[in-house]
PLY file of the C-alpha trace (Angstrom):
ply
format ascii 1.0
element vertex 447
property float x
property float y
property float z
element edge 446
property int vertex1
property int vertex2
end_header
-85.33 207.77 147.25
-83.66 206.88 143.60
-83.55 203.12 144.60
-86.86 202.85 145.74
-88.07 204.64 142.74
-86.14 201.81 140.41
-87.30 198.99 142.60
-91.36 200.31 141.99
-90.43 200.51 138.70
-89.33 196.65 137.83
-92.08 195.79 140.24
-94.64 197.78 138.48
-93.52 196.66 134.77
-92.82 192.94 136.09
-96.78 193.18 137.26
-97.96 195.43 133.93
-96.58 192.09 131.85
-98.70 189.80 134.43
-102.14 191.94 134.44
-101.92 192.16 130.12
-101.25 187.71 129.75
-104.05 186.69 132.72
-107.53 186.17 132.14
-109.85 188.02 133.55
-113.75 187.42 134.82
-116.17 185.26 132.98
-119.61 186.72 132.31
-121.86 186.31 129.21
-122.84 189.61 129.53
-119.21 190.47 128.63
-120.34 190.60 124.63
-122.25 193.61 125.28
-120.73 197.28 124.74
-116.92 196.99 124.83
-117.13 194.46 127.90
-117.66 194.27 131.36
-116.27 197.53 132.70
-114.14 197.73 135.75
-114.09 199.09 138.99
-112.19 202.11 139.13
-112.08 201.68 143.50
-109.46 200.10 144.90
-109.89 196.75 147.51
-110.11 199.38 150.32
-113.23 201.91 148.92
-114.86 198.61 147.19
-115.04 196.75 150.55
-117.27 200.15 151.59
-119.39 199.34 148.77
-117.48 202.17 146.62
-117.05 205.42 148.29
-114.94 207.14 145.38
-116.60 210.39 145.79
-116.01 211.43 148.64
-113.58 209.11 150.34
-109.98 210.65 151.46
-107.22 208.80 153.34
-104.09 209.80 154.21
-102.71 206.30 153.35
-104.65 204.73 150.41
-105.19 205.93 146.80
-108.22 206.86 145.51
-108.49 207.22 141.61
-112.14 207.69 141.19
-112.09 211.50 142.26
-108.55 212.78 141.53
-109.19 215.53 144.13
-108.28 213.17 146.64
-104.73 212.98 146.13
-103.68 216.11 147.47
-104.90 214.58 150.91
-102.18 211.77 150.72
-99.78 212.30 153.91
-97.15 209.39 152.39
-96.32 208.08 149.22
-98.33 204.96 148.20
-97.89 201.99 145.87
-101.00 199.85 145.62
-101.46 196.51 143.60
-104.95 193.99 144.29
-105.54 190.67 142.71
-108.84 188.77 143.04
-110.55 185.54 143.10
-114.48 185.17 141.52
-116.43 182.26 142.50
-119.77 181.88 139.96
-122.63 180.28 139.48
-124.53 181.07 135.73
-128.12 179.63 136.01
-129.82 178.67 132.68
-133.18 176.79 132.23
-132.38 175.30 135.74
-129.27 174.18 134.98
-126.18 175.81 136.49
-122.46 176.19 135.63
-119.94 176.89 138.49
-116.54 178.99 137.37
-113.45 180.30 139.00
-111.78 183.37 137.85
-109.24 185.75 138.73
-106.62 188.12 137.62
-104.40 190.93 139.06
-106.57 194.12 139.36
-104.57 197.18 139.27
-101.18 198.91 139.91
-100.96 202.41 141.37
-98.31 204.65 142.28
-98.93 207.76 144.10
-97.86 210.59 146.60
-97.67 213.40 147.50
-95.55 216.21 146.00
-94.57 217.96 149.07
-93.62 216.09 152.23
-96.17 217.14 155.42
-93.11 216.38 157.65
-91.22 219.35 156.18
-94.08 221.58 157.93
-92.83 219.98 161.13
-89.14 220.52 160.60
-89.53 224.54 159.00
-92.72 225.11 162.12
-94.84 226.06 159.14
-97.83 225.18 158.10
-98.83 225.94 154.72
-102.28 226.56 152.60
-101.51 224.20 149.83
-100.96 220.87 149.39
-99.96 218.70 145.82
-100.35 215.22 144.95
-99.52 213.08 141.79
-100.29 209.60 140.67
-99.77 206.73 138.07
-102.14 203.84 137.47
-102.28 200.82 135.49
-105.17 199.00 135.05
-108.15 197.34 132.86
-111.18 198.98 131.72
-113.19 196.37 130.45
-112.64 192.59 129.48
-114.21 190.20 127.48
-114.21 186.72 128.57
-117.05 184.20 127.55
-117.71 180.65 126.12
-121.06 179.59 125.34
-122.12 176.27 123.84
-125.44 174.77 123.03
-126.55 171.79 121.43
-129.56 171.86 119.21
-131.30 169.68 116.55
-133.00 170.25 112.66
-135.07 167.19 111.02
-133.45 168.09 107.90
-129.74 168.61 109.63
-129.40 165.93 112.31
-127.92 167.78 115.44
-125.78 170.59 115.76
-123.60 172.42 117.66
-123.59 176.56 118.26
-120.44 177.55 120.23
-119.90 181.61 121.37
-116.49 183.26 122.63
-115.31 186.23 123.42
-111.68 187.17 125.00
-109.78 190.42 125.36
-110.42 193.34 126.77
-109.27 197.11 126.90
-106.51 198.72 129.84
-105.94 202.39 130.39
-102.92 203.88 132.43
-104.09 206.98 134.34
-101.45 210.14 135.13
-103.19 212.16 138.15
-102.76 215.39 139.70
-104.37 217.16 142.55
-103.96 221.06 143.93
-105.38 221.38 148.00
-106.00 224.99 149.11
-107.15 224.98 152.67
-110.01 222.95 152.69
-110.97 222.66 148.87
-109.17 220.15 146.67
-109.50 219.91 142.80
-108.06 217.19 140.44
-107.88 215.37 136.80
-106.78 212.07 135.94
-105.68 212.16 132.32
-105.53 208.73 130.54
-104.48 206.73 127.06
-107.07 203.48 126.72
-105.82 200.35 124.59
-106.48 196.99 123.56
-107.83 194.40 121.51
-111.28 192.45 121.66
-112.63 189.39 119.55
-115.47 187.15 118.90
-116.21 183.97 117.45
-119.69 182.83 116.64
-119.56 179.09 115.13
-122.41 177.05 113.87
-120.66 172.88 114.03
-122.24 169.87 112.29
-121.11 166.56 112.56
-118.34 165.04 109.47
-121.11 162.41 108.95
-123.67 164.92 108.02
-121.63 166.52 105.28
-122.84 169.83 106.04
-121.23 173.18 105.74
-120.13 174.27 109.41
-120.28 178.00 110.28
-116.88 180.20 111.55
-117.46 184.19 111.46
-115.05 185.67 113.50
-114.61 189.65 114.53
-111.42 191.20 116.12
-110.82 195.05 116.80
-108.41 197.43 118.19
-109.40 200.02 120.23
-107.50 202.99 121.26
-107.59 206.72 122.55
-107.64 209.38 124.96
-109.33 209.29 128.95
-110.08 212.04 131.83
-112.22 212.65 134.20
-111.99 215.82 137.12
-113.18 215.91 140.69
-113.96 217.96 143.53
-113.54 217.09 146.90
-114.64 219.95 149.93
-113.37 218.30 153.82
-113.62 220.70 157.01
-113.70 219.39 160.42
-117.21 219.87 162.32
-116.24 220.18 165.64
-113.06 223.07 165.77
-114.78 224.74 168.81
-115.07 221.41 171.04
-111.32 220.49 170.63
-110.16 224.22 171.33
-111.68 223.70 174.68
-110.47 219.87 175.10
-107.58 218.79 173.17
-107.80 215.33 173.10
-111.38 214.89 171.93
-110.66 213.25 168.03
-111.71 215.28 164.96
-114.94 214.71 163.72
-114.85 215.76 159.84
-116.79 215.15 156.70
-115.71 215.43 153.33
-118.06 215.96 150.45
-117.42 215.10 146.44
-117.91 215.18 142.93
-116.52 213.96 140.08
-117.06 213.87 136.16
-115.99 212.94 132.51
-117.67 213.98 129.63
-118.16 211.63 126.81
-114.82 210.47 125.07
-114.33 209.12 121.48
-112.13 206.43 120.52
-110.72 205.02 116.98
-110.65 200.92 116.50
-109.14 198.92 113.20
-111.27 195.57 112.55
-111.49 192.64 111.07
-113.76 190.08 109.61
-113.06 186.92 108.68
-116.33 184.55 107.88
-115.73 180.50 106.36
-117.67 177.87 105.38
-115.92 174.45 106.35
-117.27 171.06 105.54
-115.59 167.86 107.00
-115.74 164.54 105.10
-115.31 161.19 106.44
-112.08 160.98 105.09
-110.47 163.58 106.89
-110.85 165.69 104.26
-111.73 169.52 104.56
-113.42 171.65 101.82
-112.96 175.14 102.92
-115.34 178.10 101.33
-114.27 181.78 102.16
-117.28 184.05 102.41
-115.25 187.37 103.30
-111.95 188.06 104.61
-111.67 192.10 105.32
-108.66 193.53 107.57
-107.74 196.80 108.85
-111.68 198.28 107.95
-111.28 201.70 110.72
-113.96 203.01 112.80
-114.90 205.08 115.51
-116.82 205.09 118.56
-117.84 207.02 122.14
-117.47 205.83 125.47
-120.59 207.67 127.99
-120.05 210.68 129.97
-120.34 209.91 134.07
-121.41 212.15 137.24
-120.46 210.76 140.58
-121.13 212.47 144.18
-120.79 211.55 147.66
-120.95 212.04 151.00
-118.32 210.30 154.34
-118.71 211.19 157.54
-115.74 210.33 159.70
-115.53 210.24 163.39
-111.53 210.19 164.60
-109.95 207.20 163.14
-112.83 204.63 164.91
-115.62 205.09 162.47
-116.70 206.51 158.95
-119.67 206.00 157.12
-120.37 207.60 153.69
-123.07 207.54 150.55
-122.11 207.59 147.29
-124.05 207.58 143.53
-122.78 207.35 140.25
-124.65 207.80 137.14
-123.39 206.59 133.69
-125.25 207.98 130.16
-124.76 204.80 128.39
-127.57 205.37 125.80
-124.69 207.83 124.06
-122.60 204.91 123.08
-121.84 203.82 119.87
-119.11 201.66 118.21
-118.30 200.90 114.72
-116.72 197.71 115.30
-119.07 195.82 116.60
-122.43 197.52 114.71
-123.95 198.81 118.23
-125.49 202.25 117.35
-126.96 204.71 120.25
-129.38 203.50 121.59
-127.91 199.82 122.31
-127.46 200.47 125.73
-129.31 202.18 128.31
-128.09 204.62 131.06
-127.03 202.95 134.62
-126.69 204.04 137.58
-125.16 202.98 141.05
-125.68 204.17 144.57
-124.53 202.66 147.90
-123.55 203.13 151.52
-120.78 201.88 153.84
-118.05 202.46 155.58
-115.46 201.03 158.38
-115.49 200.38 162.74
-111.97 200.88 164.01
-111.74 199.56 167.64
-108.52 201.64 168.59
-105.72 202.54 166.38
-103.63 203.38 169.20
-103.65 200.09 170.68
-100.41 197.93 171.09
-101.25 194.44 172.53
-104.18 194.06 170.78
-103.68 193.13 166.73
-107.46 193.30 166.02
-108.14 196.48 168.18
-106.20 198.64 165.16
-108.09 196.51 162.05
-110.31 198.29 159.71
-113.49 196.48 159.62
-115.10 197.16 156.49
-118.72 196.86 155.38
-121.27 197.90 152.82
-124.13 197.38 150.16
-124.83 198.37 146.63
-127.49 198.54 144.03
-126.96 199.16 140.21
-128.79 199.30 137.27
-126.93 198.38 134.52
-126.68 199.42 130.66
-127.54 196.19 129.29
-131.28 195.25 128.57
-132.49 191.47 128.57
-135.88 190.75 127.35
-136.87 194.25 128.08
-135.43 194.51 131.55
-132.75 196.06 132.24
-130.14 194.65 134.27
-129.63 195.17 137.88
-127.16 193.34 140.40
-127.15 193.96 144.19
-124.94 192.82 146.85
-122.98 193.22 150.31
-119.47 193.68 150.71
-116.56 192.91 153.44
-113.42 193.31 154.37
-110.95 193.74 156.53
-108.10 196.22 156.15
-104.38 194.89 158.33
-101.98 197.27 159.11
-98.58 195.94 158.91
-94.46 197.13 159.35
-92.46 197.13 156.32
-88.87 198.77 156.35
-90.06 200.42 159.64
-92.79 202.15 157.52
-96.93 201.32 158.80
-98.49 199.81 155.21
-101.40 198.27 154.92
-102.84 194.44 153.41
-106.82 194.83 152.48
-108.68 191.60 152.23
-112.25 191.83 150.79
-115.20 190.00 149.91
-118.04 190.60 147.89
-121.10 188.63 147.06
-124.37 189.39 144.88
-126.66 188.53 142.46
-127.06 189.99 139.09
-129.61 189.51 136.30
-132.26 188.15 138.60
-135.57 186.77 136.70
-133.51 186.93 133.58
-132.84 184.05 131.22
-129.04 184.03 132.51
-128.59 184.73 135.99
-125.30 184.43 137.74
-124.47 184.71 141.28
-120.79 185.64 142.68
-118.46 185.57 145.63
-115.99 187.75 144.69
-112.49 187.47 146.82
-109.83 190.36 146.55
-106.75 191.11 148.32
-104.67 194.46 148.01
-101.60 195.65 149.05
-101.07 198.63 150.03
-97.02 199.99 150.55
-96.42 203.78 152.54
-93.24 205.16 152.17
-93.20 208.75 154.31
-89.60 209.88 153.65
-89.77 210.84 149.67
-89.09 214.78 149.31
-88.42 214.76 152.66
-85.94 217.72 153.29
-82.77 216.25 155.48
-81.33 218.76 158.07
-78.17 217.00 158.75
-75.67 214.49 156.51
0 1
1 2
2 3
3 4
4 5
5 6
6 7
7 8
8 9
9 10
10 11
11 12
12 13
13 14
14 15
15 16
16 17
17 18
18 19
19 20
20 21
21 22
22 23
23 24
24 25
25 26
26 27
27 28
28 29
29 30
30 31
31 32
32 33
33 34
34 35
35 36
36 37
37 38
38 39
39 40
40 41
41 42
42 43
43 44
44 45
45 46
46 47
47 48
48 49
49 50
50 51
51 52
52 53
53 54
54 55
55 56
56 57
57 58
58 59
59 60
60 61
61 62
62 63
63 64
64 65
65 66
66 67
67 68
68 69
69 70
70 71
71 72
72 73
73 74
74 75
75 76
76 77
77 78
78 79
79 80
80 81
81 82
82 83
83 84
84 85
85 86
86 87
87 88
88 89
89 90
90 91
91 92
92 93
93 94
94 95
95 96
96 97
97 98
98 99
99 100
100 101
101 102
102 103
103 104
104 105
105 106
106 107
107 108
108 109
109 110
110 111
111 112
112 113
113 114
114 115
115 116
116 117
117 118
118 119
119 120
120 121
121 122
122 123
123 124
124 125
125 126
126 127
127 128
128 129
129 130
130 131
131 132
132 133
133 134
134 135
135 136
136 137
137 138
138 139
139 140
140 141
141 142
142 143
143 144
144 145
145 146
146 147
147 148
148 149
149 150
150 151
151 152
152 153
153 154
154 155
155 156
156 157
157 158
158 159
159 160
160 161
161 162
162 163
163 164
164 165
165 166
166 167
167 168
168 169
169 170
170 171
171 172
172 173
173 174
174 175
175 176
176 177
177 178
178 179
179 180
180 181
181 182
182 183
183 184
184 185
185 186
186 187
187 188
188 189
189 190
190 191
191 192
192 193
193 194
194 195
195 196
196 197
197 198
198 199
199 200
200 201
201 202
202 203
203 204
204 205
205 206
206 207
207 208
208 209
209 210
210 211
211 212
212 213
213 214
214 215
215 216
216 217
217 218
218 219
219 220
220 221
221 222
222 223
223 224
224 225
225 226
226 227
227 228
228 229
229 230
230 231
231 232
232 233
233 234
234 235
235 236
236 237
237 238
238 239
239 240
240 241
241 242
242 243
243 244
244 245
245 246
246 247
247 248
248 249
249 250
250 251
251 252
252 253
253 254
254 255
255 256
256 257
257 258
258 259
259 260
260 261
261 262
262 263
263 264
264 265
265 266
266 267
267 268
268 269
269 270
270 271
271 272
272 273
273 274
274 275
275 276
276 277
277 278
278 279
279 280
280 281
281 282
282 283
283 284
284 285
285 286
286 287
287 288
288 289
289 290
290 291
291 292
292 293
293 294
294 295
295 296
296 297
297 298
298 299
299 300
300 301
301 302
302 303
303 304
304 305
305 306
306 307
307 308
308 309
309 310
310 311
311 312
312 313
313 314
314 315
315 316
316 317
317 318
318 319
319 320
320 321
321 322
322 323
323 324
324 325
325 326
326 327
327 328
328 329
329 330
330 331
331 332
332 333
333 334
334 335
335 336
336 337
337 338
338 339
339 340
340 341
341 342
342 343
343 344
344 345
345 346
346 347
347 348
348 349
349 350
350 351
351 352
352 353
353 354
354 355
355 356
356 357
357 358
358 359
359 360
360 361
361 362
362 363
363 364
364 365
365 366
366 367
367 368
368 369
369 370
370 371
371 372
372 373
373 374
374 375
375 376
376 377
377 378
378 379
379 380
380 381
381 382
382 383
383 384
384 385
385 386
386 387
387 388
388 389
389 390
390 391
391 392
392 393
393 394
394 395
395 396
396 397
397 398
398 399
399 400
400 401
401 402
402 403
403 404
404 405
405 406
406 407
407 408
408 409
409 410
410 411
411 412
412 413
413 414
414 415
415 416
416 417
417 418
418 419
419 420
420 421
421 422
422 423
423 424
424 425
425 426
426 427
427 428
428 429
429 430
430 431
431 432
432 433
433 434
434 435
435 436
436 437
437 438
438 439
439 440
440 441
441 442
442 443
443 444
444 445
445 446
């Protein structure tokens, strides 16, 4: 168990150095708040449209409601990576990008091996499960340009960008007593956002050009708990007939409150005029480092609903609401009130044709599917944002060292910011992998 612990570990740090150097998504929207945040689902639960709630699998991790760990029946290492097809639409004109990055890195399992029960005959009340995840939180990745023109200037040139972006690694735990499970992810957030906001003349005009730059630290502390009650719904049917499949539903809720966070910033603003020569005359309007502040990230209340029928079908609901409004943050002048509260709901779920089956590949696929709607913190001309969409996937079971893991490919397309001045439509690609290992704490009865 030792070397497979060591070998997770160089994969996990070889990936940590990959996810921190890559860029990530490209949205204009990214300037708002700290960023764009992430999805805290994995490619399996975001192919259902986001089931984190609720959702349990024996196989898969789950990090949205820490309850669900305890249900874990085999240690899991999970990492995804994604591809983003989008198209920004301005004043009828519209810019295609391509972004990607690796997604997340999780490590969990659980703390007492189920095959034990088989080997000692007993079968006991409790169950334990533990994880580690690495991941982002939010990222800021834009470039705007636009050319304009003043009768007393000539024309100029206003150029916006924002990069960085914030990461959190999550340590979970989860305690199972018959059929109640409660849990808490405890996390440390980090990182480093700027922005650059330049006004550019031409060296003929002889004007003073524009830099005012903004950089910030952020760092501090993460949690959130969960709830998750599961019971199968039809114990009297399979008394009287064995080999009729468990029909069970499993019922969440999870929370944060709202969590406070300490940044360090900077501020560096220049006036720079370029002659014909070559020559650069250089003005410095204020230069200010290490200036500290504070903020608060919003508290969030999720709850859900699957329904799962054997291993063929499941179909859950799932909302989430997020109190935005209570944000606030120093570094960047954004007071409560910036932002609004959001809010997410959505349905899906997955068709198995027949686990069991062994000439047919496609028989034992996961075929995922589901649709969202959320209403996001940001406000444009009075609106607040919204983006809908459906999602895809398809989740492959595959043999590694004799063990049954898993490869999840996804897709997910949508529309946000409708009727608003920047609209942007996506086709999202993701791929995870998931890795089962059932043998760690697994008692041996002979050497």
């Amino acid at each position: 168990m030792w070397n497979k612990i060591g070998f997770l570990v160089v994969v996990f740090m070889s990936l940590t150095m990959t996810l921190l150097s890559q860029a990530n998504d490209n949205s204009p929207y990214s300037r708002f708040g700290i960023g764009e945040i992430t999805d805290n689902n994995f490619n399996h639960s975001r192919q259902m449209g986001g089931l984190g709630a609720s959702y349990i699998d024996g196989y898969h991790i789950n990090i949205v409601n820490p309850a669900s760990y305890s249900f874990l029946n085999a240690t899991a290492f999970d990492f995804g990576v994604f591809a983003k097809r989008t198209w920004l639409t301005e004043n009828n004109t519209t810019n295609k990008i391509w972004s990607g990055n690796l997604d997340y890195l999780s490590l969990a399992f659980p703390l007492r091996n189920p095959i034990n029960e088989v080997y000692d005959g007993v079968k006991k009340d409790y169950k334990l499960g533990m994880s580690f995840t690495l991941m982002p939180h939010s990222f800021v990745n834009y470039n705007i340009v636009s050319v304009d023109s003043l009768a007393e200037t000539g024309p100029f040139t206003r150029n916006y960008v924002g990069s960085g972006g914030s990461y959190k690694f999550m340590w979970g735990n989860a305690l199972k007593y018959k059929n109640v499970s409660a849990g808490v992810n405890l996390g440390y957030l980090f990182g480093k956002l700027q922005y650059d906001n330049k006004l550019i003349f031409g060296s003929d005009q002889f004007a003073y050009s524009d830099f005012f730059s903004t950089d910030y630290n952020v760092k501090g502390f993460l949690w959130n708990a969960g709830v998750i009650y599961s019971d199968i719904i039809n114990k009297k049917a399979i008394e009287k007939n064995k080999s009729l499949a468990a029909k069970r539903i499993s019922v969440g809720l999870h929370a944060n409150s709202a969590t406070g966070f300490n940044t360090s910033y900077n501020v560096n603003h220049r006036l720079v005029q370029q002659l014909l020569s070559g020559i650069f005359n250089i003005d410095t309007i204020k230069i200010v480092n290490s200036i500290k502040g504070k903020g608060k990230l919003p508290a969030e209340f999720g709850l859900g609903a699957t329904y799962y029928s054997g291993e063929k079908f499941v179909i859950g609901a799932n909302y989430v609401t997020t109190l935005w409004s209570e944000y606030f943050n120093d570094a960047s002048s954004e007071t409560k009130g910036s932002l609004t509260d959001a809010s997410k709901i959505s349905v899906g779920g997955y068709y198995r044709p027949n686990y069991k089956s062994f000439d047919n590949f496609f028989e034992r696929v996961y075929y995922r599917y589901g649709v969202y709607y959320n209403r996001d913190p940001r406000i444009i001309n009075n609106e607040q944002l919204t983006t809908y969409g459906f999602t895809f996937g398809l989740g492959m079971p595959f043999v590694y060292q004799r063990k049954v893991s898993h490869v999840n490919l996804g897709l997910n397309a949508g529309i946000r910011g409708e009727n608003t001045p920047i609209s942007e439509k996506f086709v999202k690609i993701s791929l995870g992998v998931t890795f089962n290992d059932d043998e760690w704490f697994l008692k041996r009865k002979y050497n």
